[in-house]
N, C-alpha and C positions, 0 to 999 in steps of 0.2 A: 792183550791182543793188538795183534799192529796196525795202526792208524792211517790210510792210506791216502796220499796227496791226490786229489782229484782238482781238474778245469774246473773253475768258477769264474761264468762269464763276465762278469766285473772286474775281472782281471785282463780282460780284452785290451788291447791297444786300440781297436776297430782299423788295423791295417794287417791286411787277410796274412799277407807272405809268412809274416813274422807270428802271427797267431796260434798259424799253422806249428810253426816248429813251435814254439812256448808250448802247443799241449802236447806236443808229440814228445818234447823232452818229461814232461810229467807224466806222460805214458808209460814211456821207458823207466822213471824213477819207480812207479808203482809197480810196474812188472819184477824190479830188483825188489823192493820191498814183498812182493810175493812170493818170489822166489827162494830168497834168502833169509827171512823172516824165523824170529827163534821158534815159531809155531812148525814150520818147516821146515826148519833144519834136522829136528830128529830124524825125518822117513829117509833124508839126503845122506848119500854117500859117495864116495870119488874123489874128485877132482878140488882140491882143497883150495886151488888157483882161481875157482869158478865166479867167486863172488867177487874177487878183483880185479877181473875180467871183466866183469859184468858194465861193474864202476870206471872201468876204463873207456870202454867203449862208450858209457855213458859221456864222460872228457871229451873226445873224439866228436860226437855229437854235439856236445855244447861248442866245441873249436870251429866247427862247422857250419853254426847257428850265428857263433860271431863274424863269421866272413860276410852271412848272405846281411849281415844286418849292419855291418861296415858298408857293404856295398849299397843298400840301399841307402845309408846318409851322407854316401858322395854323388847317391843320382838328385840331390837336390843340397848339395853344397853346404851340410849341414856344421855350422860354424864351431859346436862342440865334440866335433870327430875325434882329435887329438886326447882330448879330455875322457872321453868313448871307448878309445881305441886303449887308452890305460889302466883303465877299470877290468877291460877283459881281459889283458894281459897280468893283471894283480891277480883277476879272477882263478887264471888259467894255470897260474903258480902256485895260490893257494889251493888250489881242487890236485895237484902235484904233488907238494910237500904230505897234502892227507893220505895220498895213495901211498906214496912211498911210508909214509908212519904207520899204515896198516899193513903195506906188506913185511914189515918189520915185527910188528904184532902177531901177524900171520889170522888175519881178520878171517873169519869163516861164517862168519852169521851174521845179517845187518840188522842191530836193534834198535827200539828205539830211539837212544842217544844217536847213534851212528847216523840214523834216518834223519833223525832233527838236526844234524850239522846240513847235511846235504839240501835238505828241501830249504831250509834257510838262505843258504849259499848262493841257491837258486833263486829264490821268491826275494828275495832283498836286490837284487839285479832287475826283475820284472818288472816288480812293483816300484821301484825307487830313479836309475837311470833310464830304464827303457821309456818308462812313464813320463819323464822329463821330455826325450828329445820326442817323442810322439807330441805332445802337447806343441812343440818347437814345430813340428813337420805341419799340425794342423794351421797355426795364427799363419804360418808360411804362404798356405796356399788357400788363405782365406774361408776355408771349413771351421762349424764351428765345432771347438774341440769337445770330446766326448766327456756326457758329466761323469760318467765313472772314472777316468784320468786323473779329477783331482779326488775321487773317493779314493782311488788308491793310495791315499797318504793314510787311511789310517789302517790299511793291512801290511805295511812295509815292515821288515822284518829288518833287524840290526843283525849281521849275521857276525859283523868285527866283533859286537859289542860283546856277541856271547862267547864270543873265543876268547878276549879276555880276559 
């Protein structure tokens, strides 16, 4: 049965903007994992483009998530931009290269495996740089930074490491 990525508030930044999009992107994953899921795929017929679609638009979303979240670490001059700004652009190449290697495949079901690159992909981003400059945003402006910030060191996912 397929395992579904749900919001767990420890995974908070506690800076709303960016919260927002983190679950809304895990919404969206779950919904493809509902949708596309080998549990579902028998009743499904049509459109055999549907599930790389899906995944696409997913991209799109995440491409979108990285603008508002660039933009927010140049409204307080945040010193690891550059470094930031490279991670999403490896990010944005590797979530690329997978589409294109599925549409090669001719992917139609997202199973498990396939789910656990993605939610990886994702969650090692969340959990690992975003975690960083959030921690960076708070000593910034004198807040004191949230304990679950540094709890998110031991949910981070290696997502390179499993690619491998």
């Amino acid at each position: 049965m397929t395992k579904l990525l749900t919001w767990h508030d420890e995974w908070s930044l506690d800076i709303e903007l960016l919260d927002q999009d983190h679950r809304a992107l895990i919404e969206q994953l779950a919904d493809i994992c509902l949708r596309f899921c080998p549990e579902a795929s028998h009743g499904r017929s049509g459109d055999a483009n549907a599930l790389l679609d899906a995944l696409a638009r997913l991209g799109e979303s995440m491409r979108a998530h990285f603008q508002r979240e660039e933009a927010f670490m140049r409204s307080f001059d945040y010193e690891g931009i550059g470094e930031h700004q490279c991670e999403h652009a490896v990010l944005m190449a590797e979530f690329t290269a997978l589409l294109r290697e599925w549409r090669e495949e001719g992917l139609t079901v997202f199973d498990e495996t396939t789910q656990g690159i993605i939610r990886d992909w994702l969650l090692a981003h969340i959990l690992g740089a975003d975690r960083h400059f959030a921690e960076t945003y708070f000593n910034l402006f004198g807040g004191d930074v949230p304990e679950r910030l540094d709890a998110m060191r031991l949910y981070q996912s290696s997502y390179r490491a499993s690619r491998r």
